[in-house]
N, C-alpha and C positions, 0 to 999 in steps of 0.2 A: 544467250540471255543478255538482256539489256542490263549495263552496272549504270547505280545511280552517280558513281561518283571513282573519276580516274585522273591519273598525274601525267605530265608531259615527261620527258627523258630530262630535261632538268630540275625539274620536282622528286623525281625519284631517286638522283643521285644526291639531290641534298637528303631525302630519308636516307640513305645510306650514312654520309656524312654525321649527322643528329645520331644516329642508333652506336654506331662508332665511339662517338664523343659521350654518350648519356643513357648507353642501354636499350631497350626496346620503349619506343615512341607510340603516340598515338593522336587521335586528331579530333578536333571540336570546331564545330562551322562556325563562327559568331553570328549573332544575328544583329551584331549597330551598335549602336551606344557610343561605348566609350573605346569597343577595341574595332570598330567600323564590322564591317560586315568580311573578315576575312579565316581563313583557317588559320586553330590555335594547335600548334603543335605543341605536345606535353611531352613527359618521360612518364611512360604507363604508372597510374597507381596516383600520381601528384593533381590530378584531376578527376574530379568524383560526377561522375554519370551516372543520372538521375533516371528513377525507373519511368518515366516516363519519353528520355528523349531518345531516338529513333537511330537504330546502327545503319548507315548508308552501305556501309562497305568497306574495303578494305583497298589503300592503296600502297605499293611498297612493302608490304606483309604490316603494314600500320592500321588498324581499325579507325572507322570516321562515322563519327558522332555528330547529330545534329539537335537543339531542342523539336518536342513535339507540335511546338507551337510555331518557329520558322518554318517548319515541315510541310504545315497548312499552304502556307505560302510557298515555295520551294517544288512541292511536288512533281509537278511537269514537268522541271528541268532536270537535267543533267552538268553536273560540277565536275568543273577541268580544274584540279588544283594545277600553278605553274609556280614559278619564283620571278620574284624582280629583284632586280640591284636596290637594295634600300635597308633599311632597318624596321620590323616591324611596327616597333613604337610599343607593343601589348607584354605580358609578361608571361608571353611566350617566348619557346625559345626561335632565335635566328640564324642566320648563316654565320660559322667563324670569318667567313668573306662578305661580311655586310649583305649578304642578302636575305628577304623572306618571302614566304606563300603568300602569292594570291588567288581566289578561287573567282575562273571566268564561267559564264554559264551558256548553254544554249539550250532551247527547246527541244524534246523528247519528239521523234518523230510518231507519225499514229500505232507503226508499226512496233514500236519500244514500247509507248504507251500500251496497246495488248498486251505485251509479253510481262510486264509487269503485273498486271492485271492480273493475269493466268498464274502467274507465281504466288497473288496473295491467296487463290480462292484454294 
């Protein structure tokens, strides 16, 4: 089955790291503004998901959330959270080693595309 949404080996050892430090985590796509367009790592419960925005999936045993509205836009792709050396800047949380998530994307091939498909009906 095609996931909408999966982490590299260094994205998931930081989920380790985060759940370690702050409990069981979880995730929020942004969609711009103010925190740019990147994943908002939370500590479950501290982030209130709205019944209308859309569970992608689950990375790291972490749930990812996106609004229903970036959704619209968003849908075709598939999101690779990774990390980079940096600090987030959002009032999410980040690496105790200065690093945070970023989410790269690519296009859903035709064949994923189906199987998604097949999965809503």
């Amino acid at each position: 089955m095609a996931d909408r949404v999966s982490a590299t080996p260094a994205a998931l050892k930081l989920i380790d790291t985060l759940t370690e430090l702050h409990g069981p985590v979880m995730f929020f796509q942004s969609g711009g503004c103010c925190e740019n367009s990147v994943p908002l790592c939370y500590p479950q419960g501290e982030f209130k998901i709205s019944p209308n925005d859309i569970y992608l999936g689950e990375i790291g045993g972490a749930p990812y959330y996106m609004s229903h509205r970036e959704f619209e836009y968003t849908q075709n792709t598939h999101l690779i959270v990774d990390v980079v050396q940096s600090r987030g800047g959002t009032f999410a949380l980040d690496g105790p080693d200065g690093t945070s998530f970023i989410a790269r994307s690519r296009l859903f091939t035709d064949e994923e595309l189906a199987e998604l498909a097949s999965a809503k009906a």
